[in-house]
C-alpha positions as CSV (number, residue, x, y, z in Angstrom):
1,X,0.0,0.0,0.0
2,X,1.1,3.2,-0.3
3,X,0.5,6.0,2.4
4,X,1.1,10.1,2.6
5,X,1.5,10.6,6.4
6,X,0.6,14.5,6.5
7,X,2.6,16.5,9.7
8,X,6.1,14.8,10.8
9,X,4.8,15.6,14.5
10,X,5.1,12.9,16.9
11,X,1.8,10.7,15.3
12,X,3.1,11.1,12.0
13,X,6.6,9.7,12.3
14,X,5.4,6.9,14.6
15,X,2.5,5.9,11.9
16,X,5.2,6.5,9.0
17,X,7.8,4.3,10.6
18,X,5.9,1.5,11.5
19,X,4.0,1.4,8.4
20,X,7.2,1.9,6.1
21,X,8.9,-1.2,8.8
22,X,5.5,-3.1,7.5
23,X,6.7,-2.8,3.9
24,X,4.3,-0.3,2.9
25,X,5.5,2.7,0.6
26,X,5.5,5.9,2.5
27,X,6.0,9.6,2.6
28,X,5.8,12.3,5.0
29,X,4.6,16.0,3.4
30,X,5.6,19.2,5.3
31,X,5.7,22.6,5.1
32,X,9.0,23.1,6.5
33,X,11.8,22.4,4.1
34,X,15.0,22.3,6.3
35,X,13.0,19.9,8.6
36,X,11.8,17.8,5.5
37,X,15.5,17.8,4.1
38,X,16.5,16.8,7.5
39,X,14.5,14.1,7.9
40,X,14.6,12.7,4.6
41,X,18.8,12.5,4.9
42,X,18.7,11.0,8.7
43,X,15.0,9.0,8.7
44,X,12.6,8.8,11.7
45,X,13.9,7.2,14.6
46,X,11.5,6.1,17.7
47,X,12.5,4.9,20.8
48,X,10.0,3.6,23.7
49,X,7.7,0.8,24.0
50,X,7.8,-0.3,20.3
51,X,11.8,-1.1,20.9
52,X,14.8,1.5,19.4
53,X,14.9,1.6,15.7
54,X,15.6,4.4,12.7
55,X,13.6,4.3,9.5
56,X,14.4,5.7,6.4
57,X,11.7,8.2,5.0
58,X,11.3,10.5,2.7
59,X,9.9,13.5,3.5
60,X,8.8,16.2,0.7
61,X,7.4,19.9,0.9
62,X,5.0,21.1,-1.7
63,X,3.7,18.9,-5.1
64,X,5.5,15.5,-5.5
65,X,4.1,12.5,-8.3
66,X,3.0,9.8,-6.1
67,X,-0.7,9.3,-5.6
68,X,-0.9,7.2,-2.2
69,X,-4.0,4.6,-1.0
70,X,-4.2,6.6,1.9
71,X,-3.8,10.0,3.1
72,X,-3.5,10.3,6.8
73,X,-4.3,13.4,8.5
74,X,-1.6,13.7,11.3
75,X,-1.5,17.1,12.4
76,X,-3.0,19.4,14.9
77,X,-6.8,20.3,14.7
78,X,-5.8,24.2,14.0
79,X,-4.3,22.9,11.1
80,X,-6.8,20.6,9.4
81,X,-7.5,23.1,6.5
82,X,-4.4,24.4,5.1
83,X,-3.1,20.1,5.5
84,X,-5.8,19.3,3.7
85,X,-5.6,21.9,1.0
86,X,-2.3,21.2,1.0
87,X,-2.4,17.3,0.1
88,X,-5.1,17.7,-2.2
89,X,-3.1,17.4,-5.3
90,X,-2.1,14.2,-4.2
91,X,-5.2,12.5,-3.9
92,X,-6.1,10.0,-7.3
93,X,-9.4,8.7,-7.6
94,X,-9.3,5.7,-5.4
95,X,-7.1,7.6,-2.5
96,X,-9.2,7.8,1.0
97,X,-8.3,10.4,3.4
98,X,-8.3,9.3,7.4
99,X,-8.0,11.9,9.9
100,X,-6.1,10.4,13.3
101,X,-6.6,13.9,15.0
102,X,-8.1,14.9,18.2
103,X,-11.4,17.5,18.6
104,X,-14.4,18.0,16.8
105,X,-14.9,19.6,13.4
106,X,-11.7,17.6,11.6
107,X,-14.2,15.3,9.3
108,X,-16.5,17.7,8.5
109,X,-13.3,20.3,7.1
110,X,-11.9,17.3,5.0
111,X,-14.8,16.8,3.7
112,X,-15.4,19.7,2.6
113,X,-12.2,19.4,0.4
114,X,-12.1,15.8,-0.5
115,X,-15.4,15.0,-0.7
116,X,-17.5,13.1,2.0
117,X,-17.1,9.6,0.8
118,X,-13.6,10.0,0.1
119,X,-13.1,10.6,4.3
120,X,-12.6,8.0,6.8
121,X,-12.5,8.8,10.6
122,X,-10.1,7.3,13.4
123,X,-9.4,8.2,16.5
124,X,-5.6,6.4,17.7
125,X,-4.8,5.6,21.8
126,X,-0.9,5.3,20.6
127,X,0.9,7.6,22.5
128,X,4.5,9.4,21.2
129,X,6.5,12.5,22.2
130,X,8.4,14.0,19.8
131,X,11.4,14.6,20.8
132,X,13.2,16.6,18.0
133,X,12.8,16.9,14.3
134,X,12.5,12.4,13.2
135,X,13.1,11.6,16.5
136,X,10.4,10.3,18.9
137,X,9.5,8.3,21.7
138,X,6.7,5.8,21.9
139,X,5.7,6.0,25.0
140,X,1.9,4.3,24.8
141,X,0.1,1.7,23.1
142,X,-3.5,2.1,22.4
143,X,-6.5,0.5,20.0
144,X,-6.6,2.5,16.8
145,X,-10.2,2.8,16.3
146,X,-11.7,3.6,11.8
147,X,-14.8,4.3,10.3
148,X,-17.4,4.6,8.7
149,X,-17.0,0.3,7.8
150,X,-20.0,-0.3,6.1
151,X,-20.0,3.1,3.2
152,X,-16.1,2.4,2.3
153,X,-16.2,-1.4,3.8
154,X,-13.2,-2.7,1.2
155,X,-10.8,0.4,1.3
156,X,-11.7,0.4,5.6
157,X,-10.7,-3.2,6.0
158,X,-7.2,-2.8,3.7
159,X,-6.8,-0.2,6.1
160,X,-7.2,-2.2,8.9
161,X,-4.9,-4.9,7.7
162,X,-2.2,-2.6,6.7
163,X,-2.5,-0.9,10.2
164,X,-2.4,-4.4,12.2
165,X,0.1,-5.4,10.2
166,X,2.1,-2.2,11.1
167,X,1.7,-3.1,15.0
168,X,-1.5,-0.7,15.9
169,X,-3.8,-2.7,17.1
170,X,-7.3,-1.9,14.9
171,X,-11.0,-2.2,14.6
172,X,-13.6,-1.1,12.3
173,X,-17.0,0.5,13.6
174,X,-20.1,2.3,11.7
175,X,-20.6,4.8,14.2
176,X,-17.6,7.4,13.6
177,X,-19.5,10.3,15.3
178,X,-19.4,8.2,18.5
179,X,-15.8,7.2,18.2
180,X,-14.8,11.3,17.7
181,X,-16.9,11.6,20.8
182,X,-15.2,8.1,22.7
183,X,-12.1,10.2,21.9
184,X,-13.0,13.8,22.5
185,X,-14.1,13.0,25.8
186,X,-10.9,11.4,27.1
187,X,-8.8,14.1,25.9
188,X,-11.2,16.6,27.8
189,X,-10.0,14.4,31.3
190,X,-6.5,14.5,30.2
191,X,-4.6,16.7,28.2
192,X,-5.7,20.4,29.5
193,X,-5.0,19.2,32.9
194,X,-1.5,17.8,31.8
195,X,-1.2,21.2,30.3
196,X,-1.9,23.5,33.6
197,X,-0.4,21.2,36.0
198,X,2.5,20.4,33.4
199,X,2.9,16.4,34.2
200,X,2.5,13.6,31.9
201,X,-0.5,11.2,31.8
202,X,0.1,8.9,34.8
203,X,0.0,11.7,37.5
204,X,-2.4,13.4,36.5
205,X,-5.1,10.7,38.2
206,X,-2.6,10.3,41.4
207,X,-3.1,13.9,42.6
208,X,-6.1,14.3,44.5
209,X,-7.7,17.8,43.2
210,X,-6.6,17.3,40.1
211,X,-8.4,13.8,39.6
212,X,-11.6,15.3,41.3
213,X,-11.2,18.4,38.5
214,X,-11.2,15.4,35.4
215,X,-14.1,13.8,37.2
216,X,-16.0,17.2,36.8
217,X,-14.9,17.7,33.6
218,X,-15.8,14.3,32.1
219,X,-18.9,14.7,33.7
220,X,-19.7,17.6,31.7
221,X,-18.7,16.2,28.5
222,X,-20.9,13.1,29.3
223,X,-24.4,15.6,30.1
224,X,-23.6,17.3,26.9
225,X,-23.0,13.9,25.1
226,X,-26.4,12.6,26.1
227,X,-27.7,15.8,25.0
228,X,-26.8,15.0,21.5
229,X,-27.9,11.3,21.5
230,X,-24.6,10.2,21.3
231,X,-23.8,6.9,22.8
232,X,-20.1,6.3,23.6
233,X,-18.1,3.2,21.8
234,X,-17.6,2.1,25.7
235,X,-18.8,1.7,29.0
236,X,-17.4,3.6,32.2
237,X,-16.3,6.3,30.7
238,X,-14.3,7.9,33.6
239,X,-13.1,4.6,34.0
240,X,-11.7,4.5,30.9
241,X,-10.0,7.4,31.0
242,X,-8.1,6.5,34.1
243,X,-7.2,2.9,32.0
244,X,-5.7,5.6,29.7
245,X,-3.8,7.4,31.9
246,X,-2.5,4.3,33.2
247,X,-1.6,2.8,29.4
248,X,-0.2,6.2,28.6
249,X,1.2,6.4,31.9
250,X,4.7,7.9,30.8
251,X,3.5,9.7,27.8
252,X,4.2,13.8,27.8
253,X,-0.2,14.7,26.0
254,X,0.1,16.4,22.8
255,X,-1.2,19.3,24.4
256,X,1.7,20.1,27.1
257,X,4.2,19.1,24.5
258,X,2.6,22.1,22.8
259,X,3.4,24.2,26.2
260,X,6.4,23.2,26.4
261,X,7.5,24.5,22.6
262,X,5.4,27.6,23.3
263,X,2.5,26.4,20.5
264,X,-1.0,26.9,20.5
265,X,-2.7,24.0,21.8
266,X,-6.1,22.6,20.7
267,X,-8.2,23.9,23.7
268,X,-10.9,25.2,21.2
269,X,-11.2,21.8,19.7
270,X,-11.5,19.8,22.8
271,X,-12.7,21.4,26.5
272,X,-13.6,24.7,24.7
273,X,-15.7,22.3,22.3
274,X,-17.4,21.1,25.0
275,X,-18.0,24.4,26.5
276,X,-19.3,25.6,23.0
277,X,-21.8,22.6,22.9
278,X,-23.0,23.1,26.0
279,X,-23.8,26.8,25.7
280,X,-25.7,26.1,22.6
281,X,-28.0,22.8,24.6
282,X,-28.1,25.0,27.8
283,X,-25.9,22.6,29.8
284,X,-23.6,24.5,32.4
285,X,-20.0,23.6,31.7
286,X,-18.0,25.6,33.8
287,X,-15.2,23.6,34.9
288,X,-14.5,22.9,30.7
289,X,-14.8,26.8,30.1
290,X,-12.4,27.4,33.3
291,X,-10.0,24.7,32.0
292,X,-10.0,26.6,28.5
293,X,-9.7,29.8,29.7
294,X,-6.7,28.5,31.7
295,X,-4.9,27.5,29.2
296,X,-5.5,30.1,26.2
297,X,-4.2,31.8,29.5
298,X,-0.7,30.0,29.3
299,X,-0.7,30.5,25.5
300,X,-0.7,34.3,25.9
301,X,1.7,34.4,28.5
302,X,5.0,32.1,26.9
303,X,6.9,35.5,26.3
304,X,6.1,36.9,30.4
305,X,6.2,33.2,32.0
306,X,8.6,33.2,35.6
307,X,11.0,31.3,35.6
């Protein structure tokens, strides 16, 4: 098979390396040229829970003739758009885009650009850091979860093989809307708090007020959930966002990796989605809209932070 992996972040090399180890063909598209140069002349190398290897890949900036299977959407919610316009040229008539992003709103944007039945959604429990340009660490492994199965059932299942095959443990569903919203609402417990509190996953449920401020959170996200009709892809779900803190115990979220580089985060697309939602249904969210608040705080402060 043959993939376009689109942002080189921590997601995208992990998913390009193991699926390039697999024997797939694979490329990585950027934006950045001296990091695309860089990486195509030293590969991706991972370290963590998958073992210590180096992969070469080639990464390209801009148009480039290969028309992949798949295009996977690996970069920040924020971004969805302009990586979407920006691997358009690439897709041929039989490529399928998958977005492996976190949020609401991701589907719907690719859509808009590709088509709805060219789009496939996913939601991934892997967890990586990235550590510096091709270099990460896998720190978490996680079910890797696509859909819709039944409107693109061939091209989902190929998928699915080439993704098991790459060592990411995968399933098929129908209901993608519920999988977005299996996923959206363990980022709400997680990553904003990682973000304030500036641990990685593991602590984050071992510190008292902070486990009793992702209770409230999740809570939220659940009323407004129910609100929607939408019915979860599992049972428990504060439960199973403590299994993922434990799974991802020693995994640094994507959102204070973003703190820590002085990036903008994806609040808006996760706890300030919720807050957004609720407002609309009349559901009282306050501890989501504190949590965003908090953290579009951080972002406008990088340049005045005490050391």
């Amino acid at each position: 098979m043959k993939f376009l992996v689109v942002g080189p972040g921590a997601m995208g090399c992990l998913f390009a390396a193991r699926l390039k180890i697999a024997g797939n063909e694979v490329m990585l598209l950027d934006y950045d040229e001296q990091r695309a140069e860089r990486i195509s002349e030293q590969g991706v190398t991972v370290t963590g829970v998958s073992g210590d290897y180096r992969v070469p890949i080639t990464a390209i900036v801009g148009s480039h003739p290969f028309t992949p299977d798949f295009i996977l959407i690996c970069v920040k919610s924020n971004n969805t758009r302009e990586a979407g316009e920006g691997a358009s040229s690439f897709a041929g008539p039989d490529t399928e885009v998958v977005t492996l992003q976190n949020g609401l709103g991701n589907i719907e944007t690719l859509e808009a650009i590709f088509g709805p039945e060219k789009v496939l959604g996913g939601v991934t429990a892997q967890g990586a850091t990235l550590l510096e340009a091709g270099r990460i660490r896998h720190a978490g492994k996680g079910e890797t979860v696509i859909g819709p199965a039944g409107r693109r059932g061939s091209s989902a299942h190929a998928l699915s093989v080439s993704l098991n095959s790459a060592g990411f443990e995968t399933h098929l569903v129908d209901g993608v809307e519920e999988l977005i919203w299996g996923k959206l609402i363990i980022n709400v417990g997680i990553n904003a708090l990682t973000a304030v509190v500036r641990v990685k996953n593991g602590r984050i449920a071992a510190i008292h007020g902070v486990s009793k401020v992702m209770e409230d959170a999740v809570s939220e996200a659940l009323r407004v959930a129910e609100a929607k009709g939408i019915h979860l892809p599992y049972d428990e779900p504060l439960e199973r966002v403590l299994s993922v803190c434990e799974a991802t115990k020693d995994n640094v979220s994507s959102m204070l990796q973003d703190v820590i580089k002085g990036k903008r985060t994806e609040i808006e697309m996760i706890n300030g989605a919720i807050a957004k939602e609720g407002e609309r249904l009349g559901i009282p969210t306050p501890v989501n809209r504190v949590l965003t608040y908090l953290v579009q705080g951080i972002q406008e402060t990088y340049q005045d932070r005490v050391q």
